[in-house]
VOGU-3710 file (C-alpha; in Angstrom, 3 decimals, decimal comma):
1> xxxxxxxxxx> -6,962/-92,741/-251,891  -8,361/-93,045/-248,130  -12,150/-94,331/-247,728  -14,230/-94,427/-245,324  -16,661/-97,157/-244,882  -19,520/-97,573/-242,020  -19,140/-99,899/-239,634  -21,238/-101,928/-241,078  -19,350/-102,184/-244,458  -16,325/-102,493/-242,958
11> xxxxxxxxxx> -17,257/-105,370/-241,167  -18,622/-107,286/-244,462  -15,765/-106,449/-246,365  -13,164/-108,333/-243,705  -15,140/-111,136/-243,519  -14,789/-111,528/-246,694  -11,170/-111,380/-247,185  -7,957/-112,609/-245,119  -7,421/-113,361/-241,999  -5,797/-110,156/-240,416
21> xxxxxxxxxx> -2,976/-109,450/-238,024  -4,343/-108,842/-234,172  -4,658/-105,278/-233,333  -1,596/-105,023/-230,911  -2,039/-103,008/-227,554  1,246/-102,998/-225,318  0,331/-102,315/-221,782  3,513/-100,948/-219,900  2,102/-101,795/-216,164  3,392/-102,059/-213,337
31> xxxxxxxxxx> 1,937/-104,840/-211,019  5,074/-105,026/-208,401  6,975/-102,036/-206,584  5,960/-99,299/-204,276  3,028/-98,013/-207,259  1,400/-101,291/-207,452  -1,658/-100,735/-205,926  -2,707/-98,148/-208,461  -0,993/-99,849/-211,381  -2,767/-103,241/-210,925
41> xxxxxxxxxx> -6,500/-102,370/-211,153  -5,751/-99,779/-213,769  -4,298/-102,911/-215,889  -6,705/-105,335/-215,413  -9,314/-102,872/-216,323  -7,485/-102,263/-219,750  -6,973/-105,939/-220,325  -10,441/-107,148/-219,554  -12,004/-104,562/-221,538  -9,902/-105,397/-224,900
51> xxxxxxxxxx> -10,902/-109,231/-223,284  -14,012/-108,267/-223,501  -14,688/-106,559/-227,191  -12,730/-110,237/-228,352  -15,143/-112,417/-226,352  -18,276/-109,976/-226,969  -17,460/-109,053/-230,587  -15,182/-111,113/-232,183  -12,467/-107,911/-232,088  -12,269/-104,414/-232,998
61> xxxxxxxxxx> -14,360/-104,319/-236,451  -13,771/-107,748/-236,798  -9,650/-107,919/-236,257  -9,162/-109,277/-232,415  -7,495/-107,623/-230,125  -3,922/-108,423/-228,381  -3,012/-106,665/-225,187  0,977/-107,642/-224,498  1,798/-106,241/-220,911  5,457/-105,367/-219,968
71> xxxxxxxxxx> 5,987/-105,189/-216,604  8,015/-101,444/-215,709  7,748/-101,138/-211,742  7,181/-97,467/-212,211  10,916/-97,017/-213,186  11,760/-94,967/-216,318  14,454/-97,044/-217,617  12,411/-100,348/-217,904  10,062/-98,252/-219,603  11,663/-97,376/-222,338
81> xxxxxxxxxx> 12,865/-100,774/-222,342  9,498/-102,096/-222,801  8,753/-99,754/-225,332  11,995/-100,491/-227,276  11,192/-104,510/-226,767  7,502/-104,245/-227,806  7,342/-101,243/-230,456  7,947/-104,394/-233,186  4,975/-106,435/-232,428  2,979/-104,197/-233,959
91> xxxxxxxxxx> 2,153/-102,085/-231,239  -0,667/-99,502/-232,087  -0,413/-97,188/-228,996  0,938/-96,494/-225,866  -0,402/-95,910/-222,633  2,475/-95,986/-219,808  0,710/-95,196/-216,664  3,913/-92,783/-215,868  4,805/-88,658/-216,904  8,614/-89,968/-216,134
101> xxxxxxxxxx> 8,014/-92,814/-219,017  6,097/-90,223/-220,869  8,801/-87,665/-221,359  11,345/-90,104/-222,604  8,922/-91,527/-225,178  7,618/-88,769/-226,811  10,609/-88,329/-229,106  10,693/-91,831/-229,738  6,839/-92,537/-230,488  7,708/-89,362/-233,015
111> xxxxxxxxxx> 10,388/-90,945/-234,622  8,986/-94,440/-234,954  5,128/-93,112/-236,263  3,445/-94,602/-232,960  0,743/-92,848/-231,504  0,883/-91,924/-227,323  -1,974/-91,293/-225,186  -1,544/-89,902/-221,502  -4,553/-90,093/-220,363  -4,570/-87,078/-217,359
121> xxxxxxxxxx> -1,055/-87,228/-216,747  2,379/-86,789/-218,921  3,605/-83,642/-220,866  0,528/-81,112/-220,651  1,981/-79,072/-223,475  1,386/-82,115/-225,878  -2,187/-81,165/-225,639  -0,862/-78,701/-229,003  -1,086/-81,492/-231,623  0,575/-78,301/-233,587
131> xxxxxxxxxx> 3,888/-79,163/-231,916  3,047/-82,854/-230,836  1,983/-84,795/-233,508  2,103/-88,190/-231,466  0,898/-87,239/-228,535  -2,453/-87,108/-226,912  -3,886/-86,684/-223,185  -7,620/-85,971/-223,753  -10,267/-85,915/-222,152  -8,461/-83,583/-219,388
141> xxxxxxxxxx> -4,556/-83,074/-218,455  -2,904/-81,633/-214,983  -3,447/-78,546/-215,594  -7,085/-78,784/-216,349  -6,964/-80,350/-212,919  -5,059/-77,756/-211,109  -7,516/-75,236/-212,609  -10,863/-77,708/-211,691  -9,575/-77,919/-207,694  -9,082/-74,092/-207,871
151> xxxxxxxxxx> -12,488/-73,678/-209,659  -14,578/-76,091/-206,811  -13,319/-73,783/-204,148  -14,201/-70,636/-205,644  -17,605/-72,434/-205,481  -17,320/-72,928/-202,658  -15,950/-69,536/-200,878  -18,774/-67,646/-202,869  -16,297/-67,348/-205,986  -13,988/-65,203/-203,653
161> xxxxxxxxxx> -10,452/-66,904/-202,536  -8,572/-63,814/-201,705  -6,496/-63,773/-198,366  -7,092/-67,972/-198,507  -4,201/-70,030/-198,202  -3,994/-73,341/-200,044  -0,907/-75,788/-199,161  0,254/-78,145/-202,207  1,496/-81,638/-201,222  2,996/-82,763/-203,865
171> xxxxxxxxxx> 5,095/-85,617/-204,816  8,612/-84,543/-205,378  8,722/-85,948/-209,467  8,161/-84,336/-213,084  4,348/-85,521/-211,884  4,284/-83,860/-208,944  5,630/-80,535/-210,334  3,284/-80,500/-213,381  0,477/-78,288/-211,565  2,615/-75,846/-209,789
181> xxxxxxxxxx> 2,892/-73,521/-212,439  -0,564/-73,662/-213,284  -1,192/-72,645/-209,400  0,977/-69,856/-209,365  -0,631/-68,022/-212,233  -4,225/-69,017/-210,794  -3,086/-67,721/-207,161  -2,104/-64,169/-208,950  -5,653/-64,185/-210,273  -7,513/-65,080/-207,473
191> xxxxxxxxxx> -5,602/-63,485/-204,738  -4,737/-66,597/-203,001  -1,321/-67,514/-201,164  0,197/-70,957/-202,460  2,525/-72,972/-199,907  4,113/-75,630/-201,996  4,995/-78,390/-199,574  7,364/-81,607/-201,841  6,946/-85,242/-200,859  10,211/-87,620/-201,806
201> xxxxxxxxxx> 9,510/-90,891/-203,640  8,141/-93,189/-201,919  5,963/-91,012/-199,786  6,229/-92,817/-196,469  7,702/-89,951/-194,496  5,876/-86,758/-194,469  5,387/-85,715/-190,400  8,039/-82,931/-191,110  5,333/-81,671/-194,111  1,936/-81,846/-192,093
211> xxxxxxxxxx> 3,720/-79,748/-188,864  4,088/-77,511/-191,334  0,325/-77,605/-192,487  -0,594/-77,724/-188,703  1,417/-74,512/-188,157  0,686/-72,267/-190,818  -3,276/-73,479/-191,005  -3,964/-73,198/-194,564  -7,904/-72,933/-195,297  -7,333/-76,239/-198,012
221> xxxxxxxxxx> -4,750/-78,991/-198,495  -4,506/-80,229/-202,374  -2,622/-82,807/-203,038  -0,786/-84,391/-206,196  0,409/-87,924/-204,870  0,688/-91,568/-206,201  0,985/-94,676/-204,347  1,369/-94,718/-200,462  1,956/-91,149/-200,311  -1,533/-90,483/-200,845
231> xxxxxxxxxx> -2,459/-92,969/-197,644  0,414/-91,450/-195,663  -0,515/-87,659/-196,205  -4,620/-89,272/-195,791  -3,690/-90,686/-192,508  -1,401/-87,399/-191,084  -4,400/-84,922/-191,912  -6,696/-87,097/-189,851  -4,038/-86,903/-187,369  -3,599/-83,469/-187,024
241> xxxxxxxxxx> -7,206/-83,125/-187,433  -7,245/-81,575/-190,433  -11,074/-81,093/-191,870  -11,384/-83,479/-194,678  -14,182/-81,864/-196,055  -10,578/-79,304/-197,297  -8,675/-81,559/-198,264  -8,995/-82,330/-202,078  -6,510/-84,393/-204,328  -5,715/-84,979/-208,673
251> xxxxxxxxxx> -7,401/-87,784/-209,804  -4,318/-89,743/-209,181  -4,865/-89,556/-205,591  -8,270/-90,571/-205,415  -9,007/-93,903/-205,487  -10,182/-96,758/-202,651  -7,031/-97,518/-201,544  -5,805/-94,124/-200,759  -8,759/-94,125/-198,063  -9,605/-97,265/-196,985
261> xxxxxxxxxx> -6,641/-96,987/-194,576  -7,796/-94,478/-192,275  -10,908/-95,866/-192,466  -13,732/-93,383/-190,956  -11,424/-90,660/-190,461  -11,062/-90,428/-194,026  -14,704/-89,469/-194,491  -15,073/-86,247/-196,886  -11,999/-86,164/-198,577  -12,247/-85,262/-202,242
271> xxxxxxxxxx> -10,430/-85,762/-205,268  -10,938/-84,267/-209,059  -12,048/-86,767/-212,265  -12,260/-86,476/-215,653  -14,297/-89,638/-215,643  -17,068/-91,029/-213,740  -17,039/-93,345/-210,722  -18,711/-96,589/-209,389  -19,765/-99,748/-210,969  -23,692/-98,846/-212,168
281> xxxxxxxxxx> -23,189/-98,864/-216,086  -23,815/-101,727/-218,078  -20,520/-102,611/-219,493  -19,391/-103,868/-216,137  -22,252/-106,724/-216,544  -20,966/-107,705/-219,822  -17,566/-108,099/-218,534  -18,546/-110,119/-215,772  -20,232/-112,447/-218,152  -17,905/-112,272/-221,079
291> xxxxxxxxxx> -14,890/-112,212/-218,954  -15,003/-113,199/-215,260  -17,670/-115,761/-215,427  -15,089/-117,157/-218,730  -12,347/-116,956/-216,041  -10,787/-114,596/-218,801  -10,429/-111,860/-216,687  -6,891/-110,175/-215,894  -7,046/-110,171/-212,025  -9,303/-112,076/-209,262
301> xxxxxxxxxx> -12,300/-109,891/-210,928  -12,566/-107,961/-207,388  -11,997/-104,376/-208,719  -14,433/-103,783/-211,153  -16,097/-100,255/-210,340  -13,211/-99,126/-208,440  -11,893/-95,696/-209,453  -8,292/-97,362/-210,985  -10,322/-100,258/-212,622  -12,901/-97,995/-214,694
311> xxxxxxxxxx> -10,186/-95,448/-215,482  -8,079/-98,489/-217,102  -11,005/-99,520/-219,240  -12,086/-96,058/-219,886  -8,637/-96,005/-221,476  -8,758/-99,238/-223,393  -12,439/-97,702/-224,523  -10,956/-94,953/-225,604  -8,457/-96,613/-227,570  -10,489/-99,287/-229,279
321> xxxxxxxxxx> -12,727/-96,300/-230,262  -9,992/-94,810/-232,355  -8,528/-97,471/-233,567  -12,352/-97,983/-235,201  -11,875/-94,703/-236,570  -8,791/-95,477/-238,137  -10,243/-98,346/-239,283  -13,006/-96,315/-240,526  -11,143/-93,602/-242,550  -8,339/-95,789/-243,995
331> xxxxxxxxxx> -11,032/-98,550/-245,168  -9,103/-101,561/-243,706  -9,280/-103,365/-240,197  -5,843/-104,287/-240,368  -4,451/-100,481/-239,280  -0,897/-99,467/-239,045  0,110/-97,116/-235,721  0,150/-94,404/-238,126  -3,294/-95,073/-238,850  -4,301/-95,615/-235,704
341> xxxxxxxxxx> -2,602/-91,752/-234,463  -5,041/-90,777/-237,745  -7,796/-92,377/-235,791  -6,819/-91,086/-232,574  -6,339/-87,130/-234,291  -10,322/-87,625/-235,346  -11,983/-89,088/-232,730  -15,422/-88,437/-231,683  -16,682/-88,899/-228,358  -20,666/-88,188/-227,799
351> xxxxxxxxxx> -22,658/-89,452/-225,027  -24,737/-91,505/-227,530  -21,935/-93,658/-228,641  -21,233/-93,952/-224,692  -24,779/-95,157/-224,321  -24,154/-98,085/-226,685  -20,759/-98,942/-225,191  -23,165/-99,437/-222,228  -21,068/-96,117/-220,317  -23,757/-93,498/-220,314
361> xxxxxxxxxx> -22,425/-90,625/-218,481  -19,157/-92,100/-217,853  -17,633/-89,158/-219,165  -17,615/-85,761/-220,858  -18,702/-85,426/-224,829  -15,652/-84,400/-226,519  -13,991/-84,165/-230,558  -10,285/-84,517/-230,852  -8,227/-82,551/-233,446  -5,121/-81,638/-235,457
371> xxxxxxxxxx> -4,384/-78,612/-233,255  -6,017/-79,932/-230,069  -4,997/-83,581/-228,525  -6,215/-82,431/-225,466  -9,603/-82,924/-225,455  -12,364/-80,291/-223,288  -10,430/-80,205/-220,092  -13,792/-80,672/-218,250  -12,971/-81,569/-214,839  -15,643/-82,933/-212,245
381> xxxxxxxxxx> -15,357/-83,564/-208,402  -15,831/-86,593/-206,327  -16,238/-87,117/-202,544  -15,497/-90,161/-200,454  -18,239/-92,003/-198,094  -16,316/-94,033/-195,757  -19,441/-95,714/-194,283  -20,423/-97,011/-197,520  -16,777/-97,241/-198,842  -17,898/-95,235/-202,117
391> xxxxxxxxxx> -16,753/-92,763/-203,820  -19,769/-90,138/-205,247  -19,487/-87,893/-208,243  -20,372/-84,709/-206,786  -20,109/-82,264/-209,095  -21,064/-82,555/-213,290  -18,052/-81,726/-215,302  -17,182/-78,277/-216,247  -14,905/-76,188/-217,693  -11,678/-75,083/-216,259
401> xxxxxxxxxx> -9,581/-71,636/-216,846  -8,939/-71,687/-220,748  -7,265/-67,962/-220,849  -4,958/-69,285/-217,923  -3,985/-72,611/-219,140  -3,672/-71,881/-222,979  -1,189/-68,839/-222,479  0,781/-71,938/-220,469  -0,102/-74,417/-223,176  1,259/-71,915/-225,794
411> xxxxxxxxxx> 4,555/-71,324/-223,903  5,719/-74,876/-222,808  4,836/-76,004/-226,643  6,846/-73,051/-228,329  9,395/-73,387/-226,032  9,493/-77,310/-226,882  9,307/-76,538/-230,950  11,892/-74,302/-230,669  14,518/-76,777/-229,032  13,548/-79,246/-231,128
421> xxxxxxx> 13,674/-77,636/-234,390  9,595/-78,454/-234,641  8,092/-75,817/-237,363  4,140/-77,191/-236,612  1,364/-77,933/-238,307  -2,625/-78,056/-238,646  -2,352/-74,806/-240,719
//
C-alpha cells in the first residue's frame, strides 16, 4: 500500500534507516558543436542546482543527488546512445535539451518505465498524458509559444491583425517545424498572412532569407532558431534595418548570446518565456555560496542569471520537486523512475513553494496531471536592453489559445495512439 508521509517524516524515517542509493539525474548536454553556446549554461545551471540541494541540504529528502552528464553535440544518434549507456545507473529522468533526441526516446523511456520531461520543446502532443504516459513538457510547449507571440501582437495592433503579414524564420528541423501548424490555424483566425521562410542547420547563411523579408515587408519577423542562427538572422535584420521593436523569437532564441553580437543594434528585440529572467531571486545567492565560493560549481560561475543558466536550474528545480513528490507518495527516499514519473504526474507548483525555494515569481503556478503533462501553457514576453545588456520581463504570463491548440493537441495524440496501438488512459 502507497503512503504518504510529510516532509518532515520522511526525513526522520531515512535517517533512521540505510544508507540509500543517490538519486540519479543523467544530463544529455552538449558542451561542444555548433549548439554549444546554449547547451553549456543550460547545463551548468542544472548541475549546480542539484550541487546545490547536496551542499545546502544534504540531498533530495535526505538521499543526495547525482547528476551524470553525457556529452551528445546536439546529434540524435549520440543521444540515444547516451540514453542507452546511462538508463542503468539508475537514471530517474531525462531532460535532452533536443526535440530530435526527444522523438527517438519517447518509445524507449515508455518501454523502459523512465519518466521524460521537455521542458518547452519536444513532441507537443505528449502534453496528453492520455496517450503519453512518460512524457511531460510543462510549464508551456511550442505551441503555447506560437499562440503567446500571436497573442502579444494582437496586443499590440489593438487585438486586430487582419491584412498583417508575419514572416516565420525558422530553423529547417522537427524544432523548427513544431509551430507552423499552430500558425496556420491562428492566421485563419485572425486574418493574418503567414510567410514561412526555413533556415538549414547550422544557420550561418541566411542573406537569401532576409532579401526576402526586405522585399515583401512583413509588419513582424518571428523567429524559431537555436544556436548561431539566432545571431545570424539578429545581425541581418539590423542590416536591412528591420525595426527590432517587430522582431520577436521562442524562448529558444532569446538568450544573451543571441544579442550581444550586434551589440546596440540589437536593442528591442523580443523573445517569449515560460519562465522568468535575471539574477534577483535568492537562490542564486545560495548557489554562489554553496557552490561557487566551494569551487563546486559546473562552469567558471559567470552565467548565473543568464536566460540559459536559470532555465537549466529551473529544470533541475523542477525535477528535484517531483522527485520529492514521489518520495512523498511512495513513503521512501530511495524512488524508482517509475516513482519518480508518479511524482512527476502529481506535481504541484504554487508560488509559495517558489518563495521558499528562494524563486518567487520565477514562474507561473501550475498542477500537473494524468490527462495533462503539459502544464498551463502561460506564456510571458521579454525585451532586450542592449545598453544595460539585460533582458526585462515585459509582460506577466498569460494564457494562450486553448480552443486552437487543444483541437491540435487532440489530433497529433490520436493520430500517435492510433499508430501505435495506444488505447489511453486517466479514465
Amino acid at each position: 500500500m502507497k503512503k504518504t508521509l510529510t516532509t518532515l517524516a520522511l526525513g526522520a524515517a531515512m535517517a533512521a534507516g540505510p544508507a540509500m542509493a543517490d538519486l540519479v539525474f543523467p544530463d544529455l548536454s552538449y558542451r561542444t558543436g555548433p549548439y554549444a553556446a546554449g547547451g553549456i549554461p543550460f547545463s551548468d545551471g542544472y548541475n549546480d542546482y542539484f550541487t546545490l540541494l547536496n551542499e545546502r541540504d544534504g540531498g533530495i529528502g535526505g538521499v543526495p543527488a547525482k547528476v551524470i552528464e553525457c556529452e551528445t553535440g546536439y546529434n540524435t544518434e549520440k543521444g540515444v546512445e547516451c540514453y542507452e549507456s546511462t538508463k542503468g545507473e539508475g537514471a530517474l529522468i531525462y531532460q535532452p535539451l533536443s526535440t530530435g533526441i526527444t522523438y527517438q526516446l519517447i518509445p524507449k523511456v515508455t518501454a523502459d518505465n523512465i519518466p521524460l520531461h521537455t521542458m518547452g520543446y519536444g513532441r507537443t502532443s505528449a502534453a496528453n498524458g492520455k496517450v503519453f504516459s512518460h512524457v511531460f513538457n510543462y510549464p508551456a510547449n511550442y505551441w503555447n509559444g506560437a499562440s503567446g507571440v500571436v497573442n502579444y501582437l494582437l496586443e499590440e495592433n489593438g487585438g486586430d491583425l487582419s491584412g498583417k503579414k508575419i514572416a516565420l524564420v525558422y530553423h529547417n528541423s522537427a524544432y523548427g517545424k513544431e509551430p507552423i501548424r499552430t500558425l496556420e490555424e491562428l492566421s485563419k483566425k485572425h486574418g493574418f498572412e503567414l510567410v514561412t521562410l526555413p533556415v538549414d542547420h547550422p544557420g550561418q547563411e541566411q542573406k537569401s532569407q532576409w532579401l526576402q523579408i526586405r522585399r515583401e515587408r512583413p509588419d513582424n519577423v518571428v523567429m524559431w532558431g537555436w544556436g548561431v542562427m539566432n545571431q545570424v538572422a539578429i545581425q541581418e535584420a539590423a542590416n536591412i534595418r528591420f525595426p527590432m521593436e517587430n522582431f520577436i523569437g521562442v524562448w529558444w532564441s532569446g538568450a544573451e548570446h543571441d544579442v550581444m553580437s550586434a551589440g546596440d543594434k540589437a536593442n528591442g528585440y523580443k523573445a517569449v518565456t515560460f519562465h522568468n529572467v535575471g539574477r534577483d531571486f535568492p537562490v542564486f545567492d545560495d548557489i554562489k555560496t554553496h557552490v561557487v565560493d566551494k569551487g563546486l560549481a559546473a562552469g567558471a560561475g559567470d552565467q548565473i542569471g543568464n536566460v540559459l543558466y536559470n532555465r537549466g536550474m529551473y529544470a533541475a528545480m523542477l525535477a528535484a520537486e517531483a522527485a520529492k513528490t514521489a518520495q512523498e507518495i511512495h513513503g521512501t527516499g530511495d524512488i524508482t523512475a517509475a516513482m519518480m514519473r508518479d511524482g512527476m504526474e502529481a506535481l504541484e507548483i504554487t508560488e509559495e513553494k517558489m518563495a521558499g525555494l528562494g524563486m518567487p515569481n520565477f514562474g507561473p503556478s501550475f498542477n500537473v496531471s494524468c490527462g495533462n503533462h503539459g502544464g498551463p501553457g502561460l506564456v510571458g514576453v521579454t525585451q532586450w536592453d542592449a545598453g544595460s545588456k539585460t533582458w526585462s520581463l515585459i509582460s506577466d504570463f498569460k494564457a494562450t489559445d486553448a480552443e486552437v491548440i487543444g483541437a491540435l493537441l487532440d489530433e497529433d495524440s490520436s493520430a500517435y495512439a492510433a499508430e501505435n496501438n495506444i488505447a489511453g488512459r486517466c479514465e
